[in-house]
C-alpha positions as CSV (number, residue, x, y, z in Angstrom):
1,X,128.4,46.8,55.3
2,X,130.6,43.7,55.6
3,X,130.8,43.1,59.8
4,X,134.3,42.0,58.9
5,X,136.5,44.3,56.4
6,X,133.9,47.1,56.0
7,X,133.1,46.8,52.9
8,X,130.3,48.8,51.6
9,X,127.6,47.0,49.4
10,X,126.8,49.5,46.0
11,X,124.0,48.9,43.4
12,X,121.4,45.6,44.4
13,X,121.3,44.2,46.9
14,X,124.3,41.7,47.4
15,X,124.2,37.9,47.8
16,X,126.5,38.1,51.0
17,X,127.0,35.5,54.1
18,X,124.6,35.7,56.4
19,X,125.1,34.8,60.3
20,X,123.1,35.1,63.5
21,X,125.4,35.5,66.3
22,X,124.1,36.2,69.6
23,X,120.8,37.5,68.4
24,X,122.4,39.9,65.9
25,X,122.5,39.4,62.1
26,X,125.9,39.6,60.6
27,X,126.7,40.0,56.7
28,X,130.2,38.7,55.4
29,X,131.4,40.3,51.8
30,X,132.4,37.5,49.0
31,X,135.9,37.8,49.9
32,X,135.6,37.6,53.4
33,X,133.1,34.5,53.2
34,X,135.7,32.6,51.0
35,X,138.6,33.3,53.4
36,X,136.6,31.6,56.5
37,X,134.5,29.2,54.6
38,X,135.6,26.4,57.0
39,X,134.9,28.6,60.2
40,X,131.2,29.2,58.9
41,X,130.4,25.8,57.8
42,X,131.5,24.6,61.1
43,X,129.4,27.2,62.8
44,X,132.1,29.4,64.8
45,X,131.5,32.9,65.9
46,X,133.0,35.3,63.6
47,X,134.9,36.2,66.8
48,X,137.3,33.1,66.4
49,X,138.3,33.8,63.1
């Protein structure tokens, strides 16, 4: 499930956005990885989105 918009993966496994926060691995959807690209590649939290 997508730790951001809840989407639900169906079928294979997906090719999401990964992300260690705090200890915790986080997926991101497609859609939700695009949106915040520059947030991820500059390594915020998903908290300051």
């Amino acid at each position: 499930m997508c730790a951001r918009c809840g989407t639900r993966a169906e079928g294979a496994p997906p090719t999401w956005t990964c992300s260690l926060e705090n200890g915790v691995r986080q997926y991101f959807c497609d859609t939700c990885s695009r949106e915040n690209l520059r947030s991820i590649e500059g390594r915020l939290d998903s908290a300051w989105w």
